[in-house]
N, C-alpha and C positions, 0 to 999 in steps of 0.2 A: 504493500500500500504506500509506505514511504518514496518508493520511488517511483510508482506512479505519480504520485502530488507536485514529486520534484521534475519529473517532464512537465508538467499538466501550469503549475505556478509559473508565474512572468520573474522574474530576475531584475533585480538592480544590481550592475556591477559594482564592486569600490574599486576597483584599478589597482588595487593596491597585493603587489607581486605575493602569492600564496594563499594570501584570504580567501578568495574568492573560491579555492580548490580546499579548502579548508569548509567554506558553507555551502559546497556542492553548486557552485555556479553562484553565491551571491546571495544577497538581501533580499528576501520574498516582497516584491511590491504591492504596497501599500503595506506594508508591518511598520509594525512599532519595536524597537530594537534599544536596551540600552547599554552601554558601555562605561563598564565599572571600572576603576584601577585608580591610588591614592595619586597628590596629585607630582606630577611628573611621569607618570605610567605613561605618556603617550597616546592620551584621550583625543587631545583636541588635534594633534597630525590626526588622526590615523580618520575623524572626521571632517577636517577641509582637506585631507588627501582627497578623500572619497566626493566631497563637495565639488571640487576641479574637475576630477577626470566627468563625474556624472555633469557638468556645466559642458564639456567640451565636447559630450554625448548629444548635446543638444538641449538636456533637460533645464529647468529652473531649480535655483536652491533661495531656499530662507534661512538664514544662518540666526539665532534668537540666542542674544550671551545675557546673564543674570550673576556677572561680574563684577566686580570692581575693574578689573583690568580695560583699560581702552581697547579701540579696535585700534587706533593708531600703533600702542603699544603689541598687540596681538600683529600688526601686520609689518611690524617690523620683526620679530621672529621668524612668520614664513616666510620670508621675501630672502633669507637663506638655501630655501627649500625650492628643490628645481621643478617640483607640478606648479608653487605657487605663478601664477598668473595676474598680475592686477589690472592687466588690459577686459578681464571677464567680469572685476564691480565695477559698478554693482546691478549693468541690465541682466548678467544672470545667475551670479552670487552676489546675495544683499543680503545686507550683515546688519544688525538693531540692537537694540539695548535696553531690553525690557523690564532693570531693574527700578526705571524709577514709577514704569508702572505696577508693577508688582509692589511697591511699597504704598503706593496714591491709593489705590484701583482693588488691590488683593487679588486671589484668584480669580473672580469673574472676569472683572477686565484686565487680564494676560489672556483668559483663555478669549475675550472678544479682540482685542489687541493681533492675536496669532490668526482667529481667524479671518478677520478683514487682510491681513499682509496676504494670508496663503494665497486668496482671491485675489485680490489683486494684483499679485508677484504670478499669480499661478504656478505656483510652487507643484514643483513633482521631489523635492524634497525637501525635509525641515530639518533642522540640527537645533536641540534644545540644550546649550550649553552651560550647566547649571540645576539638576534636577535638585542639588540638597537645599536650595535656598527654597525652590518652591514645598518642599517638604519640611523644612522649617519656619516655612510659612503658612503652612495649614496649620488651623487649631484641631486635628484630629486626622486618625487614620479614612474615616468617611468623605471629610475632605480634601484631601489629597487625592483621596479614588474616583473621585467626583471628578474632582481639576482632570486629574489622566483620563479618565471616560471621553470628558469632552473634545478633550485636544484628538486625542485615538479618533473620534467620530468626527469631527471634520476633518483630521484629514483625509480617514478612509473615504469620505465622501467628497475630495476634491481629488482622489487618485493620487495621494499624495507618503512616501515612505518617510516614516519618524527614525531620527535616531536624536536620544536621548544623553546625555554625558553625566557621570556624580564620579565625585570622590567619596561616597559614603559609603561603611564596609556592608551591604546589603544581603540580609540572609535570604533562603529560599520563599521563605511566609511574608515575608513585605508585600507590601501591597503594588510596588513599582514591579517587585519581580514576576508577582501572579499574574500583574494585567497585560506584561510585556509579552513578544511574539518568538525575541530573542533574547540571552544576554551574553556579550562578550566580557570576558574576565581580562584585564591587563594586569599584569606583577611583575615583580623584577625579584631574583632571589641572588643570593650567595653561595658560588660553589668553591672552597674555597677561598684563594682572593679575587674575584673573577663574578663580576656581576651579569647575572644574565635574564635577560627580559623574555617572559614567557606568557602565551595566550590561548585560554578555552575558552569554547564556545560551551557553554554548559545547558542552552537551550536554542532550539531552532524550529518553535512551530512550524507545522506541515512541509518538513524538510527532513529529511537525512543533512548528518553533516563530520565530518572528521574527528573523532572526541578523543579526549583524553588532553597532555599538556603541548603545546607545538612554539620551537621558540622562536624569536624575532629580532630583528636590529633595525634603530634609528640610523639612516646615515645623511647624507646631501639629498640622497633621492629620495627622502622619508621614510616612510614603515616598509619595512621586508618580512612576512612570514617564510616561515621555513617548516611546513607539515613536516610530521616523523615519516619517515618514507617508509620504517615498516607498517604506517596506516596507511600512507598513499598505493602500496604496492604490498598491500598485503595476501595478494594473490597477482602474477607478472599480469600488465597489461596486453599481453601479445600472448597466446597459446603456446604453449612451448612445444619444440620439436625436436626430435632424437636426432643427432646427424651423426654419420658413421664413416664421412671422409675425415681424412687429418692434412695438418696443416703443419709445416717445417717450423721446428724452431730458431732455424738460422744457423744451428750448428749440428752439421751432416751426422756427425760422431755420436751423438746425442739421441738426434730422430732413430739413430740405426738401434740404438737400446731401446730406446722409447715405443719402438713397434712401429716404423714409419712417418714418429712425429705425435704432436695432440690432438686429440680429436676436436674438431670445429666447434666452435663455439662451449669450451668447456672452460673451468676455470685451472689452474695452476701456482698453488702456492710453492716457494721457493723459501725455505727456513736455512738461516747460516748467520752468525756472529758478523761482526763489521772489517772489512777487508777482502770476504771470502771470494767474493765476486758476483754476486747478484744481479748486482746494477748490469756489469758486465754483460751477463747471461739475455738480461731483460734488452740490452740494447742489439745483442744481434739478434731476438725475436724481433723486435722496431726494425730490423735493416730489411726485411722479409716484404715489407709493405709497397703497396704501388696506389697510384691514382685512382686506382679499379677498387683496391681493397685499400682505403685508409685507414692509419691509425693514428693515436694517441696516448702519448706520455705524460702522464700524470703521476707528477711528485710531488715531496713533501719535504726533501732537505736538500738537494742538491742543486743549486740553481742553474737556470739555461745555459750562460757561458761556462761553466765549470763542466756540465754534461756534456753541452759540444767538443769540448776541448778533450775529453775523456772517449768519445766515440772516436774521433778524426784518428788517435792512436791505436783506434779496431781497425780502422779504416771505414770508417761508416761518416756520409757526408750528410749531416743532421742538414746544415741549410739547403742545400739541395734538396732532399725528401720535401724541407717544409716548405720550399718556391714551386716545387711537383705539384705540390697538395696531397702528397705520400702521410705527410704526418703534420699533426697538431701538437707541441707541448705548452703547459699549463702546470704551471708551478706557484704551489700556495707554499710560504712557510707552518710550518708546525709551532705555532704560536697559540694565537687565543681564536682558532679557528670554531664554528659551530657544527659540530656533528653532521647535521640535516643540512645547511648551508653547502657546505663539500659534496655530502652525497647527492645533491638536488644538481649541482655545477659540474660535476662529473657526469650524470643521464644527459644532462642538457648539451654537455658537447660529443655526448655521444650520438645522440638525435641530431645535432647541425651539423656533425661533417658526413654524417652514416659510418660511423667507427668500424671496422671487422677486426684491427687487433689493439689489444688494448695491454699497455703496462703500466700497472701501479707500481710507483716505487716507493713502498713503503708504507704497505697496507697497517703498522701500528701507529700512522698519522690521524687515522679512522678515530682509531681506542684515543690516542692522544686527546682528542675533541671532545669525547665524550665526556660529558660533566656527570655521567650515570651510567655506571659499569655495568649494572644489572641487564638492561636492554642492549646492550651493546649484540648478542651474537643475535638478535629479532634482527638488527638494524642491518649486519652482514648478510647474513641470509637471506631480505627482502632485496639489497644491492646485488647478490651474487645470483640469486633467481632472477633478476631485472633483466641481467645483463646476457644472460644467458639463454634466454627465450629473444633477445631484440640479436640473436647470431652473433655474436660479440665473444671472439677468443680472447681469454683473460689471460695473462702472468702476472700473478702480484707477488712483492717478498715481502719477508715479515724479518727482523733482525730478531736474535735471539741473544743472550746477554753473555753467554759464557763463550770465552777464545779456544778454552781447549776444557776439558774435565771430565770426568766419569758417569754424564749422566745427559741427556739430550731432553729437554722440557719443550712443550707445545708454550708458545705465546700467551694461548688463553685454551681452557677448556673446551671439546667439541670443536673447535673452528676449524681440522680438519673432516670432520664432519659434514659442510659444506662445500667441499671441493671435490672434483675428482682427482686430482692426480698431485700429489706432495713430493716437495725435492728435497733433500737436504744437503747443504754445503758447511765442511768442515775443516777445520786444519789439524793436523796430525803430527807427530813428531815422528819420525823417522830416522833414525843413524844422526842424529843432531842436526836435523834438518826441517825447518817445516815444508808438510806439503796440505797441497788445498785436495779436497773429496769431496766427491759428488755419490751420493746415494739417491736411488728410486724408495721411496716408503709405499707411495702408493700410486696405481693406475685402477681407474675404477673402470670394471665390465673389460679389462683388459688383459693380455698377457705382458711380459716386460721382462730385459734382462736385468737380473736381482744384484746382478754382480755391485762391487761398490771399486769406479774408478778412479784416478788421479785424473785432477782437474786443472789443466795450463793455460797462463793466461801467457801468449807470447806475443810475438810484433807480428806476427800473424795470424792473431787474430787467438782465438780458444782453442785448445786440441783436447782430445780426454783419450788417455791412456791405460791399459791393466793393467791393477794394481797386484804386486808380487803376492799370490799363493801363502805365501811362507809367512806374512804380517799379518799379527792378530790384535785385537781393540783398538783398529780403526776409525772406529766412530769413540769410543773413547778420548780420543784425543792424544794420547803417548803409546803409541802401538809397539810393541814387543814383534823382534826376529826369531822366530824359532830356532834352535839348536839342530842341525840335522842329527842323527843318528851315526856311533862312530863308526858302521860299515859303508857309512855314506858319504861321498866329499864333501865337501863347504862347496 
């Protein structure tokens, strides 16, 4: 039924990037909607966001503040903000100030005050900026229900969508929340030292809508949602399909253990300490790519000149590929990134080049992000499902903390779980030597050589070699030569 209603219902957009996939297309027209959060929450962007772009749609806005604050002062704030517009007041954003009738007049005359503008403005939306003043201005919870009733009926009856603003911390039994159609929740919490601004919709009459917590940043272009992508994609958008060809991974030696190479569109984690060669690895799957099959390199610590500089000594001509249209890089640092932010920016340049190979470099940039460990393998697993139904061959590596020692730990619990096919790279001691190893852990639905070989990074590029018979704890890190037997030579 819900998603009947949400075809069936008309849509007011807010333009404002996530929202609108967060309330399943937008504001039900004509609802009455308020939007809660103390103040700096980001009430009043996130309503003249919405006021612009719906003015720029063509519509009319009534902007109604019960401030103290000027509009002068208010519009020098947006006039920061790249939607604001001042060429649109006030023939289609117009803005009032109806506290000095609200104090003259009381609630009647606001609510005849709102309806004469609507009509006259022909307003197809209102912005009621200030609901705690009119709430502290009713002598009674009757009155207050009264004041909302009437506002709600005229504007339902001029075709007209309310959105409402308070800083009041409003429980479910309020009288604002029962009458309302929506209500958006703004907050800002502590994770750590690291503030982060977070938004539910916690009601969305005759709508489906995304629930739970989805977080958001202020920046120059105003309010950015960022849905949990294990809500948005909580089952892949695109039907997934088995594919049973494989695809090179740019190192001949490799494919020939591998059974041919990986299978299309599957994913590939790479686990190894720092040095081992990862990156390495990952860039001669990226040398594999053509205009026909693009890809993209998405890191998280190494930046673009240091990367290039690091291929051209594989031999791989990173600008070239990117003047081809072979390949995309895209490089965020591992700083105060947002989990969903990254995962969202990642689909999205997968979708605008038509990605088919893709390397992460450094799939614990993901975990880094996350201000909430517990959802983190939901939030993999909806990325690694995404990506793998849109055809999208994955290598991502994951560093793992120890250089050498007696014991090989997974990153995080389960996460090979999600993958098909795990690598691991190691460094070994050998006769007072280190050397780097490559091991297969896993190929799923496959067969594979088990063997564990010596892995070279040379001016020609990676070679992998058998590793001597005669060495044991390998993957240990400090491997022992066996003693032959004395009927046997050395």
């Amino acid at each position: 039924m819900g998603g009947r209603l949400a075809d069936i219902l008309e849509r007011l957009t807010t333009g404002i990037d996530g929202l609108d996939r967060v309330l399943r297309g937008g504001l039900v027209q004509g609802g009455a909607y308020i939007v809660q959060g103390r103040p700096g929450a980001g009430k009043t962007i996130l309503a003249n966001q919405t006021c612009f772009h719906h003015a720029r749609q063509g519509g009319c806005v009534l902007y109604v503040t019960l401030l103290a604050e000027s509009h002068t002062h208010l519009f020098r704030h947006l006039s920061t903000l790249e939607f604001f517009d001042r060429g649109l007041i006030p023939d289609q954003v117009y803005y009032i100030n109806a506290n000095g009738t609200l104090a003259d007049s009381g609630l009647p005359g606001f609510v005849d005050l709102l309806r004469g503008e609507m009509k006259r403005r022909r307003a197809t939306l209102l912005v009621v900026d200030g609901l705690l003043t009119i709430r502290e201005t009713a002598g009674s919870h009757i009155d207050l229900k009264e004041c909302l009733q009437a506002v709600q009926g005229h504007a339902e009856f001029a075709g007209c969508t309310v959105l409402m603003l308070t800083s009041a911390d409003l429980d479910e039994v309020s009288p604002e929340h029962t009458m309302a159609d929506g209500i958006i929740e703004l907050a800002e919490d502590l994770a750590g030292v690291r503030a982060i601004r977070r938004l539910t919709v916690s009601k969305h009459r005759g709508s489906e809508k995304l629930g739970g917590l989805h977080q958001f940043e202020i920046s120059a272009r105003g309010m950015s949602v960022h849905p949990r992508l294990e809500a948005v994609y909580a089952t892949p958008s695109i039907e997934d399909t088995v594919l049973t060809e494989r695809t090179s991974t740019g190192i001949p030696a490799l494919d020939f253990i591998l059974g041919g190479g990986v299978a299309r569109a599957s994913t590939t984690l790479v686990l190894g300490a720092s040095g081992t060669g990862k990156t390495t690895l990952g860039l001669n799957f990226l040398g594999q790519a053509s205009p026909e099959e693009p890809a993209l390199h998405f890191g998280f610590y190494e930046t673009p000149p240091r990367l290039r500089a690091k291929a051209q000594l594989l031999g791989i001509d990173l600008d070239g590929m990117v003047a081809s249209g072979a390949l995309d890089i895209l490089w965020q640092p591992a700083t105060e990134n947002l989990l969903d932010a990254v995962g969202h920016r990642l689909l999205d340049a997968v979708e605008r080049r038509g990605v088919r190979r893709l390397f992460i470099d450094g799939f614990g940039g993901f975990h880094k992000a996350s201000t909430n460990p517990a959802r983190f393998l939901n939030f993999a697993t909806a990325l690694v499902n995404e990506l793998r139904a849109r055809g999208v061959t994955t290598v991502a590596t994951w560093e793992v903390p120890r250089l050498f020692g007696g014991s090989v730990e997974a990153p995080m619990p389960e996460i090979s779980s999600i993958v098909e096919n795990l690598l691991l790279l190691r460094f070994a001691e050998v006769g007072a030597r280190v050397h780097r190893l490559l091991a297969i852990l896993k190929m799923r639905d496959s067969a594979y050589d088990p063997q564990i070989r010596e892995f070279r990074i040379t001016g020609h590029g990676i070679e992998l070699a058998p590793t001597a018979e005669s060495a044991e704890a390998l993957l240990a890190g400090s491997a022992r030569v066996q003693t032959p037997p004395a009927d046997q030579p050395h």
